[in-house]
C-alpha positions in Angstrom: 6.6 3.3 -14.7 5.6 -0.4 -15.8 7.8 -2.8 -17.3 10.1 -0.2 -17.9 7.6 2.1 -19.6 5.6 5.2 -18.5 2.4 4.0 -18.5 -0.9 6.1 -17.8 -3.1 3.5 -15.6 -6.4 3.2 -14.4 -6.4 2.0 -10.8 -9.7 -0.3 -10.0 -10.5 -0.7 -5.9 -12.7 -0.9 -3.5 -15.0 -3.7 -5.7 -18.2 -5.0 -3.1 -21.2 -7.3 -4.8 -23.5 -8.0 -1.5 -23.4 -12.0 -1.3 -26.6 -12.6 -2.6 -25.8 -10.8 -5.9 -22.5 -12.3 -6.7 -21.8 -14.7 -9.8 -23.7 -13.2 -11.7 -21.2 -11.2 -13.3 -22.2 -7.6 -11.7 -18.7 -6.8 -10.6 -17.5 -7.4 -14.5 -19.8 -5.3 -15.5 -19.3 -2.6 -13.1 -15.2 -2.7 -14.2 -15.9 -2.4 -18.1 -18.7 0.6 -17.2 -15.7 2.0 -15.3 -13.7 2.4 -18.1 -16.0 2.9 -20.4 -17.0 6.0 -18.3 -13.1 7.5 -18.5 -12.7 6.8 -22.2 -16.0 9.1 -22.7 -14.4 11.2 -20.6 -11.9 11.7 -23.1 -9.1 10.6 -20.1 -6.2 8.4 -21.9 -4.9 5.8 -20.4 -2.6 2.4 -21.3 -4.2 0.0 -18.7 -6.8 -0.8 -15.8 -5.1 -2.8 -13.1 -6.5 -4.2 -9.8 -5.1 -5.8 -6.5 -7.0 -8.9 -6.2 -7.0 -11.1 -2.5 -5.7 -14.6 -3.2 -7.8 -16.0 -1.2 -10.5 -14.2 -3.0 -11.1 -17.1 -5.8 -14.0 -16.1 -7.2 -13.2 -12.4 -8.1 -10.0 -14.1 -9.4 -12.1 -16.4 -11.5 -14.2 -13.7 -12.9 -11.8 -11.4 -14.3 -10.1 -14.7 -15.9 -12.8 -15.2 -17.6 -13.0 -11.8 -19.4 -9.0 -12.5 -20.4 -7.1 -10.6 -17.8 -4.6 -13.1 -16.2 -3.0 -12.5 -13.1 0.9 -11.4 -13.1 3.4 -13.7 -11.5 3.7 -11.3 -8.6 2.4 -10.5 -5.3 2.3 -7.6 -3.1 1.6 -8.6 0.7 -1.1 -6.0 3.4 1.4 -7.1 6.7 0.2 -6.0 9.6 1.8 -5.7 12.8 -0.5 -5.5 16.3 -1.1 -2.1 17.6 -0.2 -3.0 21.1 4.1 -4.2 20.5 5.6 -6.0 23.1 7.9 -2.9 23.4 8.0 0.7 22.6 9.9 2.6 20.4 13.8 3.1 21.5 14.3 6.1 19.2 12.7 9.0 19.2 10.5 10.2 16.4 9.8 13.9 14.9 7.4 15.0 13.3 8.1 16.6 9.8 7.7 20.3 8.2 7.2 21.1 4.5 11.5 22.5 5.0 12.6 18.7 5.1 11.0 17.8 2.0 14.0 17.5 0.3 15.6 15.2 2.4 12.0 13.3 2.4 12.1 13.0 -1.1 15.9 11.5 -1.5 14.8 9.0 1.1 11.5 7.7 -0.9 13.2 7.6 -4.1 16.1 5.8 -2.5 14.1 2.8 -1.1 11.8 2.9 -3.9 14.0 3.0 -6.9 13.4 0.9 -10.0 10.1 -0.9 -8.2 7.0 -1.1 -10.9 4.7 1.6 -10.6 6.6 4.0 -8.5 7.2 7.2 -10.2 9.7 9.2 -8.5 9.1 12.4 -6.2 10.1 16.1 -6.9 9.6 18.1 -4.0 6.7 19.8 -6.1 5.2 16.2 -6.3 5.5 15.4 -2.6 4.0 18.8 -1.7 1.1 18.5 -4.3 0.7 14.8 -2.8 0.2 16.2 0.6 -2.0 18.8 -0.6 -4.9 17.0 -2.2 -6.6 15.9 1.0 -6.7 17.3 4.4 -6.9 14.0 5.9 -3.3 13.0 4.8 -0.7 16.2 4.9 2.6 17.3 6.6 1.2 16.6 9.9 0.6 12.8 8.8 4.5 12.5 8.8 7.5 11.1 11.1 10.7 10.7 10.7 13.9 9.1 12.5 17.4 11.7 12.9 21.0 10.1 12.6 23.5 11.2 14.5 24.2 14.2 12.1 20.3 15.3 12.1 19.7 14.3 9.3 16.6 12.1 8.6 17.4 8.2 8.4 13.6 7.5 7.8 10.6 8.6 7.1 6.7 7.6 6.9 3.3 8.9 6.4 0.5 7.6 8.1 -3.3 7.4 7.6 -6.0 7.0 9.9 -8.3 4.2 7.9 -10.1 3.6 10.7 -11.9 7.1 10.0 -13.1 5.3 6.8 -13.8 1.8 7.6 -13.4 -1.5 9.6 -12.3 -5.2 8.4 -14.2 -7.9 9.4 -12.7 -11.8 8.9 -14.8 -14.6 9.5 -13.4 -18.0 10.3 -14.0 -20.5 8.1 -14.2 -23.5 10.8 -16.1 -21.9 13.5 -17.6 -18.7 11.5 -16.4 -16.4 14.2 -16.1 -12.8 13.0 -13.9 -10.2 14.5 -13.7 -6.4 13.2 -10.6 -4.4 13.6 -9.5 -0.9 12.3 -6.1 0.3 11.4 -3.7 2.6 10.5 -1.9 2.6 7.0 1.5 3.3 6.3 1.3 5.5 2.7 4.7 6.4 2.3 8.0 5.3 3.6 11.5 5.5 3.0 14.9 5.1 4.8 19.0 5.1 4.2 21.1 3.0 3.0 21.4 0.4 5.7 18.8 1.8 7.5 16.0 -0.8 8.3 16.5 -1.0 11.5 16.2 2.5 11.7 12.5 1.8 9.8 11.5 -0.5 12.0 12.2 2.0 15.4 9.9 4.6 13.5 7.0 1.5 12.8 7.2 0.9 16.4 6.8 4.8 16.8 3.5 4.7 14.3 2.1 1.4 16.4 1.9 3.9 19.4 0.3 6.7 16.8 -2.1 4.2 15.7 -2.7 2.8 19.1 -3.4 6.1 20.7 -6.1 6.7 17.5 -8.0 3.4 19.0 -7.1 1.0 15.9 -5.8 -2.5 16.1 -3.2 -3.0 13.5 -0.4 -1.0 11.4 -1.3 -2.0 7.8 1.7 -1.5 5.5 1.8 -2.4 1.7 5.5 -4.4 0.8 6.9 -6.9 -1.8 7.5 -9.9 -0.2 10.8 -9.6 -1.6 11.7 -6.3 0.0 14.9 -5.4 2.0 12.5 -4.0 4.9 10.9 -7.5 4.9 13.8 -9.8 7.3 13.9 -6.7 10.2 10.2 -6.6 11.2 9.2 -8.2 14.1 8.3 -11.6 14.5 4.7 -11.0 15.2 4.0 -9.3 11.5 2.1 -11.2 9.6 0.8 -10.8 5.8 -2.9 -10.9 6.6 -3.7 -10.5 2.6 -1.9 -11.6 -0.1 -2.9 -9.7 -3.3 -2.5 -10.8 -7.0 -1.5 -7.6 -9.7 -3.5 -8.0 -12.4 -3.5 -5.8 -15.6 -6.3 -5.3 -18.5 -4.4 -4.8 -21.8 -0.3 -5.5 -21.1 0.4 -9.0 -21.4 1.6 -11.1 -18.8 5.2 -10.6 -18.1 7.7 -13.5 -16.8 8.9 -13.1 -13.4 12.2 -12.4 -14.6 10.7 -9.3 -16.5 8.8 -8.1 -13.4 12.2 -8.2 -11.1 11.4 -6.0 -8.1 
């Protein structure tokens, strides 16, 4: 859902030009190719959207330019240091296809009324965890209350199988490259974000153990998980939502 409506999109990622190709409108042409490609497909869909750095001015200006404005919204990549100051205090488990139920309550709990999150079935979870071998039932933990039950949950990906970020600093030009893992799904109870943030600390020592750098998790800055994490998260990008074909909402129309 999108504004309220059930939208089919077109998700648009993973853009490179090599530097010495740039401005001159290659990545523009590569988007429209995109979806001209799904429309001759004979695939339907509402809307293209993309998740554009801020920082990223350029590839900001260029879709501008070809009318697609960005939304008054961000979504924030925080990552939090693979090696924490301390370990986890509660103990993780990890999760079998028989909890799915109570994996499912929990995500659509958190998640609730957000844009673009369409809520899970247990049929939709399992089918999720299904498509890829690299991201399945053994790619999830979860944190027990008192009464066993699961408080919260998260699945975790290994990007660092995939590929390595490299920053360059813009006063001195020093580059540093770092892998991580990402956090795909999570949700917890009511109340529960301290709970969230015990099974983070669990996935730091998951991701540690896997040789990566940072825990990469996707939230809006406005979300209720945002005041618990620890001080040493940081939003290393900030991404603009940006939407071929909708027109820009107000912020008031976005809400959460």
């Amino acid at each position: 859902p999108l504004l309220g409506k059930t939208r089919a999109l077109l998700y648009i990622q993973k853009g490179r030009v090599r530097p010495e190709f740039q401005r001159h409108r290659i990545s523009s042409l590569l988007v429209w190719a995109l979806l001209e490609s799904w429309r001759m497909r004979g695939v339907p869909f509402d809307s293209a959207y993309w998740l554009i750095s801020a920082d990223n001015r350029s590839s900001l200006a260029a879709v501008q330019r070809s009318g697609v404005l960005p939304w008054p919204k961000e979504v924030h990549l925080v990552d939090l240091d693979a090696e924490p100051r301390r370990r986890a205090e509660a103990p993780a488990v990890r999760l079998e296809p028989h909890r799915a139920q109570e994996v499912v309550a929990l995500l659509n709990r958190t998640h609730a009324g957000k844009q673009l999150f369409a809520p899970y079935t247990e049929e939709r979870l399992h089918a999720r965890l299904g498509r890829t071998p690299e991201y399945g039932w053994q790619n999830w933990w979860g944190i027990e209350g008192t009464s066993g039950r699961l408080v919260a949950v998260a699945g975790l990906l290994d990007l660092g199988r995939w590929w390595r970020i490299m920053r360059r600093l813009k006063a001195s030009g020093e580059e540093t490259t770092t892998s991580a893992g990402g956090v795909f799904d999570f949700g917890y109870a009511e109340g529960g974000e301290q709970q969230m943030v015990e099974l983070l600390y669990h996935l730091l020592e998951v991701t540690a153990s896997w040789g990566r750098d940072e825990l990469s998790i996707c939230l809006d800055p406005e979300d209720d998980l945002y005041p618990f994490l620890p001080a040493t998260a940081r939003a290393s990008v900030v991404f603009r939502f940006l939407a071929a074909g909708i027109p820009v909402p107000s912020a008031s129309e976005i809400g959460r």
